[in-house]
C-alpha positions in Angstrom: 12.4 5.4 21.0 15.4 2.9 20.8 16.3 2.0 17.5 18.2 -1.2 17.8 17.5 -4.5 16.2 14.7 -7.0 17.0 14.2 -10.9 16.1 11.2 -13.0 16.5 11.4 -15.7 14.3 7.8 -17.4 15.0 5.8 -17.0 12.5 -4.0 1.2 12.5 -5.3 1.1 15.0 -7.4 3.6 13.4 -10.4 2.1 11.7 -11.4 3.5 8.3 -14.9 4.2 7.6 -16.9 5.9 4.7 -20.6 6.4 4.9 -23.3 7.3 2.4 -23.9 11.3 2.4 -26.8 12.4 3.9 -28.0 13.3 0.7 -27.3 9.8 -1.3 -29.5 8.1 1.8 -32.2 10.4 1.4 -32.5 9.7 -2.1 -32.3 6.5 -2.3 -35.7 6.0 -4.1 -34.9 7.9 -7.0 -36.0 11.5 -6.7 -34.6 13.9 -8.2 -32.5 16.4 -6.2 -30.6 19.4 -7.9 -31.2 17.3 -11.4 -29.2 14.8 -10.5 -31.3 11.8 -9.7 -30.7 9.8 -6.7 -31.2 6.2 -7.7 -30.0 2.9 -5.8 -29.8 0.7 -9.1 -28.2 -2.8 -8.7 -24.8 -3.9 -11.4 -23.7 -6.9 -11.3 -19.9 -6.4 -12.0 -17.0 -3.3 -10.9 -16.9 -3.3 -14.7 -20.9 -2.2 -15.7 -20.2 -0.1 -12.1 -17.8 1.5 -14.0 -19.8 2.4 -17.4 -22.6 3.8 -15.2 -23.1 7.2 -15.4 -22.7 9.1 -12.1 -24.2 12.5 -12.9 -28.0 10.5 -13.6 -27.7 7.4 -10.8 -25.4 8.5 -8.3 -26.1 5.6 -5.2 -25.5 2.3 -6.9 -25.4 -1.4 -5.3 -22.5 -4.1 -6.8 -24.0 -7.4 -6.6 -20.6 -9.3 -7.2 -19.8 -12.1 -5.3 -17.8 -11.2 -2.3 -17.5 -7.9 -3.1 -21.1 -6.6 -2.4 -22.0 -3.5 -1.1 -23.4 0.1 -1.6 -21.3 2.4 -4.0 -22.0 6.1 -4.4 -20.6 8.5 -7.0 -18.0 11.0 -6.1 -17.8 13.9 -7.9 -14.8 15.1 -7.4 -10.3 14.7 -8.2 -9.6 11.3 -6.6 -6.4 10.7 -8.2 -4.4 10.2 -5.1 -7.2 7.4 -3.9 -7.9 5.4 -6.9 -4.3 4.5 -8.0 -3.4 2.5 -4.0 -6.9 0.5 -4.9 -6.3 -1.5 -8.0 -8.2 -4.5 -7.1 -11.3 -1.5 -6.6 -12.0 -2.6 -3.4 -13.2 0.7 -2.1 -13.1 3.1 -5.3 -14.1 2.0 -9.1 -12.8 4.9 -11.2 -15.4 5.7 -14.5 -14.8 3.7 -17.1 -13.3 6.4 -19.4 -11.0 8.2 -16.6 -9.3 5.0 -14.5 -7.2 7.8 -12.6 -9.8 9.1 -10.7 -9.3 12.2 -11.5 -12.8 13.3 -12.5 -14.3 11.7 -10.0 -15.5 7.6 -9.1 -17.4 5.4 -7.5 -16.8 4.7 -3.4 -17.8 2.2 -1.1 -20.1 3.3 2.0 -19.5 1.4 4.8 -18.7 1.1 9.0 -16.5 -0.8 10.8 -13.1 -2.4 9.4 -12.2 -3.2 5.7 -12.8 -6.6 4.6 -9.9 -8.0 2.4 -13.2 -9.6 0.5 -13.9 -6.4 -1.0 -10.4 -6.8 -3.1 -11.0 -10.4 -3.5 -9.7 -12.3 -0.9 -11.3 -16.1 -1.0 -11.4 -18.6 1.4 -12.4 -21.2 -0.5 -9.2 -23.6 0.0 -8.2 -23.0 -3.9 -8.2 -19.6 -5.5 -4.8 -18.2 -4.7 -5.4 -14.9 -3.3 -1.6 -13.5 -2.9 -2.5 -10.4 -4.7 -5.9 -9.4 -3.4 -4.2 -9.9 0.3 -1.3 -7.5 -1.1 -3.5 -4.9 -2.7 -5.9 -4.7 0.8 -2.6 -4.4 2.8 -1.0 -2.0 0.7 -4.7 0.0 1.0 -4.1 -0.1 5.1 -0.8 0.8 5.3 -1.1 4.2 2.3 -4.0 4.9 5.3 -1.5 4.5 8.2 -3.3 1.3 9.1 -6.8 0.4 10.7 -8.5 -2.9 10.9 -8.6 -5.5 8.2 -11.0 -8.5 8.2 -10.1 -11.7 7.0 -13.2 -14.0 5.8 -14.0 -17.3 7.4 -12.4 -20.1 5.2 -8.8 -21.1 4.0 -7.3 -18.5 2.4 -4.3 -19.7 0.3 -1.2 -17.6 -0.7 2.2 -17.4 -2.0 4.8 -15.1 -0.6 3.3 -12.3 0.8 6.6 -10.2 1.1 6.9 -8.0 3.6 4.1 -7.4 5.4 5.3 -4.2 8.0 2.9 -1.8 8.9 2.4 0.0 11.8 -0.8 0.5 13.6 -2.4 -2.5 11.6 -4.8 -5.3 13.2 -5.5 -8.7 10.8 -8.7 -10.1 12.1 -9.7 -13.2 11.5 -13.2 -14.8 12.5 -11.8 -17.5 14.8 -8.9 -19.3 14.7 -10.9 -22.4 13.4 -12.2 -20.5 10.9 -10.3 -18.5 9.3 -6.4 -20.5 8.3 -4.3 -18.5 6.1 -2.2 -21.0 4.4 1.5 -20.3 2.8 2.3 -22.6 -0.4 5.3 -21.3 -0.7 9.0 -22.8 0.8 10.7 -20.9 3.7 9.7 -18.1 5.9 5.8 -18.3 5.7 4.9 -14.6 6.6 7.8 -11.9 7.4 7.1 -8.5 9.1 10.3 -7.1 9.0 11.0 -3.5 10.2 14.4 -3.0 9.1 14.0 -4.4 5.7 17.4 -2.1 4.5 19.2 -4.0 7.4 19.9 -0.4 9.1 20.2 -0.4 12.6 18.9 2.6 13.0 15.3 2.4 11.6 12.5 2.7 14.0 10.5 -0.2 15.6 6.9 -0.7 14.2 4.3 -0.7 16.8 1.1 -1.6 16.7 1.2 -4.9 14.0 -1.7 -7.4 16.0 -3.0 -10.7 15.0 -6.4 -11.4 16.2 -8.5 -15.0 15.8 -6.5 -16.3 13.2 -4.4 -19.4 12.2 -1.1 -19.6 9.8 -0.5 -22.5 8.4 2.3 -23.4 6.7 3.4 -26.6 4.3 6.0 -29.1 5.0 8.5 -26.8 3.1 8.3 -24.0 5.7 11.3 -22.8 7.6 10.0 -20.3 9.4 5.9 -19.8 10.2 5.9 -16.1 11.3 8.8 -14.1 11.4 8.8 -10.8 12.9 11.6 -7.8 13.1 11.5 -5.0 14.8 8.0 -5.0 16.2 7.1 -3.9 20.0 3.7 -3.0 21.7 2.2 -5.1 19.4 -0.3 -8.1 20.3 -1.2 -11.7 19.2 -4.4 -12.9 20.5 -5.6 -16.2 19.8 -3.4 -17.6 16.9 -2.6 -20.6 16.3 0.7 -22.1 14.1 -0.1 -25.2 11.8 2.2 -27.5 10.4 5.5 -25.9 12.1 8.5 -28.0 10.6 9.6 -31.0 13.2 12.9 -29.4 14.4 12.4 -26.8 17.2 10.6 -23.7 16.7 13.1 -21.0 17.9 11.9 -17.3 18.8 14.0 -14.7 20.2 12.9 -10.3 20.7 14.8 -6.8 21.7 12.2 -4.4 22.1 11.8 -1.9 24.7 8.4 -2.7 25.2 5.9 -5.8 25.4 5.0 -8.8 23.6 2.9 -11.4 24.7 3.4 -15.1 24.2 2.3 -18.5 25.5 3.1 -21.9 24.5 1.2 -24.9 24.3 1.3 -25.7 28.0 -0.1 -23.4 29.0 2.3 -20.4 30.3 3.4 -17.1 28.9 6.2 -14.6 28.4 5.9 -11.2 28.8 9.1 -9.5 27.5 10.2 -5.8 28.8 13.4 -5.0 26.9 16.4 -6.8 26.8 16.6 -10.1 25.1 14.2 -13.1 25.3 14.4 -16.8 23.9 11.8 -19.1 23.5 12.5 -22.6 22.2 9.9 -24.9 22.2 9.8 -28.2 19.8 6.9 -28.2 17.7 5.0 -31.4 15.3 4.1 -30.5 12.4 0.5 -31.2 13.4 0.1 -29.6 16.5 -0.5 -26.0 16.8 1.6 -23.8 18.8 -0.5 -20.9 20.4 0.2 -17.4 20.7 -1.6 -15.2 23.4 -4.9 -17.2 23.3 
């Protein structure tokens, strides 16, 4: 694999799943199996999740808002889960051990992980910079997967850096779900040579899926990506790209698709590529739609 520097300046995929034990699903109704007793109780909080006693009620559903969903009781050292989950998306630690260590609480579910679940909102208000960051940082301690965005606008400030290989962010539509930057300059980096060494590898695999970024008339840069290749961007759409030309150049060894707003594409195989294309600040610019 060639290590040589990337630039696009523009703007796993394994999918994680944990499911209920046999054993939780079959107990469901509250009898009594090796005296433990299988209960599906309802909290209404990670917090009363947390102060419930495992050993006695051992399936339990959290009724909070957004982050609902079946939880069962894991007896067992989850110390090297617990601690890449702080927003308790997908583990709530007991209340007396927040390591995990002697055991917690884990979501059961199929299908990709919903940035939701660590408190994402798309409401157009709640800034939800560090529930993005903690479900990111979740995918990329897993080597990636699939992570759902809600329907809504989902507002944050700088992001950092948001490499990671073999990582899909899935929106529900690209008029539904706008993830909107307040910050000034670049908007959203995903930069693979962050140490600015040449001889880092490239990332593959980082895909954008029925999405829009939006940024705010103080953006430089709406997506900026470095040192990414065999990666895709399928229906996304930029919003509110400053009035000077949007400039996008890549060096990759591989493919990356892009099409403008008339229409055409470019498919780039190695070398270098530049795309200029002047941009209003109201008219989205599409990327592989």
């Amino acid at each position: 694999m060639t290590t040589r520097r990337g630039l696009i300046s523009t703007g796993a995929i394994g999918v994680a799943t944990f499911g209920l034990s046999s054993k939780a699903r079959s107990g469901c109704s509250g009898s009594a199996t090796g005296g433990a007793v299988q209960y599906l109780g309802t909290v209404s909080s990670r917090d009363a999740l947390s102060k419930v006693d495992g050993s006695r009620h051992s399936v339990m559903y959290l009724a909070e808002t957004g982050r609902e969903g079946i939880f069962e009781w894991k007896d067992a050292d989850l110390s090297t889960e617990v601690p890449f989950d702080p927003q308790q998306g997908l583990y709530v630690a007991g209340a007396n051990q927040q390591t995990g260590s002697a055991g917690a609480w884990k979501r059961g579910f199929e299908g990709p992980v919903r940035a939701e679940w660590f408190g994402v909102v798309g409401d157009g208000l709640t800034d939800s910079t560090a529930a993005l960051e903690a479900a990111i940082a979740w995918m990329r301690s897993r080597g990636g997967g699939i992570l759902a965005l809600p329907a809504g606008t989902i507002v944050v400030r700088d992001l950092g850096n948001l490499a990671c290989a073999n990582l899909t962010i899935q929106g529900q539509g690209m008029q539904h779900t706008i993830l909107k930057a307040q910050h000034s300059g670049v908007a959203f980096l995903v930069d693979a040579f962050p140490d600015n060494n040449p001889d880092q590898n490239f990332i593959d695999q980082f895909n954008l899926e029925d999405i829009t970024l939006e940024g705010n008339d103080r953006t430089s840069d709406i997506l900026m990506l470095q040192g990414v290749s065999r990666s895709h961007f399928i229906r996304v759409d930029l919003r509110e790209v400053p009035a000077f030309s949007w400039n996008a150049m890549f060096r990759s060894t591989t493919s990356l698709w892009l099409t403008d707003p008339g229409g055409g594409f470019m498919l780039i195989m190695g070398g270098v590529a530049e795309f200029r294309q002047a941009t209003h600040p109201t008219v989205p610019l599409s990327i592989a739609r």
